[in-house]
Each structure stands twice: as structure tokens, then as C-alpha cells.
Phi, psi and omega in degrees: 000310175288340169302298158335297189305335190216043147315305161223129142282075158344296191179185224272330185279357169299291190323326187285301177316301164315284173313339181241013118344294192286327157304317200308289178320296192278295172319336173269342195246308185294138171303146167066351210247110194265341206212150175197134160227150161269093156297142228216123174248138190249141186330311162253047156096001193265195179199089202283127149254129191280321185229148171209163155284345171206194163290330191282329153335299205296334145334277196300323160322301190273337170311283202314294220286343186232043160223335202027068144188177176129177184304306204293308183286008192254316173307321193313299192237034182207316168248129152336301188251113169230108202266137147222104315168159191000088160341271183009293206246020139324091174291353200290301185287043169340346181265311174338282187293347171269343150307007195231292187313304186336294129029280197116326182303131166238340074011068172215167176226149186230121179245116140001086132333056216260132173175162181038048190058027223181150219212091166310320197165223201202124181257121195269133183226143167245184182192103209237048106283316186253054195333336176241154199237107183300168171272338162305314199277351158280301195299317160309332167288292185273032148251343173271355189273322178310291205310294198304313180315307166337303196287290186303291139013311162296310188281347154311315160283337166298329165292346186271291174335286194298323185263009158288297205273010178290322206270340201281325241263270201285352168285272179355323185260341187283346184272328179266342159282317161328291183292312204271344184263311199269000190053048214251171174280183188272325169319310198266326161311322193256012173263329241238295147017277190287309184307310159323302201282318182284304169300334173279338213030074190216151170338078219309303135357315199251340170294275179323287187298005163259334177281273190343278170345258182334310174285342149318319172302286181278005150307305187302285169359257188323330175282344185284287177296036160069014204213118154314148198275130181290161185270141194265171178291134203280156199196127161306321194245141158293157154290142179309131170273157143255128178263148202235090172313137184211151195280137170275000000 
């Protein structure tokens, strides 16, 4: 079944559609274990559950994530494996865990998410049945805390990939404006380019795609006015364009 689920990633709802495959599955499969969620760490420091098997993850979650603190976050960024055996008498989290026993949590374990260097989040497993968490029932969590790293760690790179040919895409047309207004070779167009890129100090990329922008603009302009945009006079060197340096 997980094999299937995460055969082709597609697009964003295959992914959505996968992750929560692989919770549904690992809550039906690990002993004791009533609830599984993903957590997601994010560039700016926040912390998302991307996937859950029911709302009560989605509680204990955000519990964590607006106490900073619990298991799931402490597996992200201090132990891999984070075992916790009668919730009741846990002392690491003080704010936490009596909210969780409050609850209903008797149980829980927090797992890494680790791949291509780099530490995605966390897989969250509860337990309102088992004061104890097997050593069976670990090892099945980070094997599956594998798979999901595995999965995110894949739709990552198909997103880095899609924004290079995004990016290759709109240089390719800023390039191509370049040469046909000034009558420059493709060299001295992408030297003309970079300079552009440099002196603004913006994204060779965001450079490209504002020249695009602009002639798109003043394309629109002329057809509205009745009149095409003149062609500027071929030059070795261009004239400065403006570019509107923009936050990445």
C-alpha cells in the first residue's frame, strides 16, 4: 500500500494524499499506537502538522508547538527517538505532558525525520491505551519516520528541480529580449544580464523575470494605444533598464 501511495509524486496533492496514507497505516500497524501525525519544520522557525490521522494529533500538536515544547519537538532538535513510558509521571516537558495526560495521552513517541542532510520534522505516535511503548513499536516508527523522510526528501527535490526549470525558463526569454532589441550575441546578452544582477544586487533570476515583466507591460501599453512599442536602436552596450530589486 505505501509503495503504491508513493510511486508518483506528482504534485502537491499527490504528496498530501501519500502522508496521510502512511499516518492512516502506521496508526493501524505499530502496537498500542491510537494517533500519528507529521510535523513539518519550516524555514522560519515555525512548525506545521502536515498530515494527522484524526484531530486529536492536531490538539496534542499545536499544544506542543505554542508551549515549545514535547517530544515532537525535542525529536527534531536534540534526541532522534524520543520514548515516553507512563506520560503521568514525565517530568522532561512540565508544561506539556499534564496537558496531554489530561488528555487521554498515556503513551507517546516523537521521531526525526532525517534525510539528504537535513531534518524535515517529526512523526508524532500517541497512545490513550498503553502506558508502555514496545521496542517492536519503536522500531516500526522509525521505519516508517524513514519512509516519510524518504517521501518529503523526494517532493523536495522535484520542487527545487521545477523552480531551476522555472528559473532557466524566464532567463531564456530575458535573453532573448535582450539580443533582438540591442542586437547583441547570447554571450554579451547574459554578460549584460549578470551585470544587471550584480549592480542591483538581485537575483539573476528576478532580474530576468522584471525585464520579461516589462516588455510584457509596454507590449500590453501599445496594443491598448493603437500603436506598437518602437524598436530601441541596436547598441554593442545596452542602455540601463530598470530593475526593481525584489525579496526572495
Amino acid at each position: 500500500m505505501l509503495a503504491a501511495a508513493t510511486r508518483d509524486l506528482r504534485d502537491p496533492d499527490d504528496l498530501d494524499a501519500t502522508l496521510h496514507t502512511i499516518v492512516t497505516v502506521a496508526r493501524d500497524s505499530i502496537p498500542s499506537v491510537d494517533h500519528v501525525g507529521i510535523s513539518l519544520a519550516h524555514r522560519d522557525g515555525t512548525v506545521t502538522t502536515t498530515a494527522a490521522s484524526d484531530d486529536f494529533v492536531v490538539e496534542l500538536d499545536l499544544l506542543q508547538y505554542d508551549m515549545g515544547e514535547g517530544p515532537c519537538l525535542h525529536a527534531m532538535g536534540t534526541e532522534p527517538v524520543v520514548r515516553v513510558e507512563d506520560a503521568a509521571t514525565e517530568t522532561r516537558w512540565p508544561r506539556f505532558m499534564p496537558e496531554a495526560v489530561r488528555r487521554g495521552v498515556r503513551s507517546q513517541m516523537g521521531v526525526r525525520l532525517y534525510a539528504d542532510a537535513q531534518t524535515f520534522g517529526a512523526l508524532n505516535l500517541y497512545s490513550v491505551s498503553s502506558n508502555v511503548v514496545t521496542d517492536e513499536a519503536e522500531q516500526l516508527a522509525e521505519l516508517f519516520a524513514m519512509h516519510v523522510a524518504l517521501v518529503l526528501g523526494q517532493a523536495r527535490r522535484v520542487e527545487n528541480l521545477n523552480t531551476a526549470l522555472a528559473s532557466r525558463k524566464v532567463i531564456g526569454l530575458a535573453l532573448g529580449l535582450v539580443m533582438e532589441r540591442h542586437s547583441l550575441d547570447e554571450d554579451t546578452a547574459f554578460a549584460y544580464l549578470t551585470r544587471l544582477s550584480a549592480t542591483t544586487e538581485t537575483k539573476l533570476r528576478d532580474v530576468a523575470a522584471d525585464l520579461v515583466e516589462q516588455h510584457h507591460t509596454r507590449v500590453r501599453s501599445g496594443r491598448e494605444g493603437g500603436a506598437a512599442e518602437p524598436d530601441l536602436p541596436s547598441q554593442e552596450t545596452p542602455p540601463p533598464m530598470q530593475v526593481h530589486p525584489r525579496r526572495s
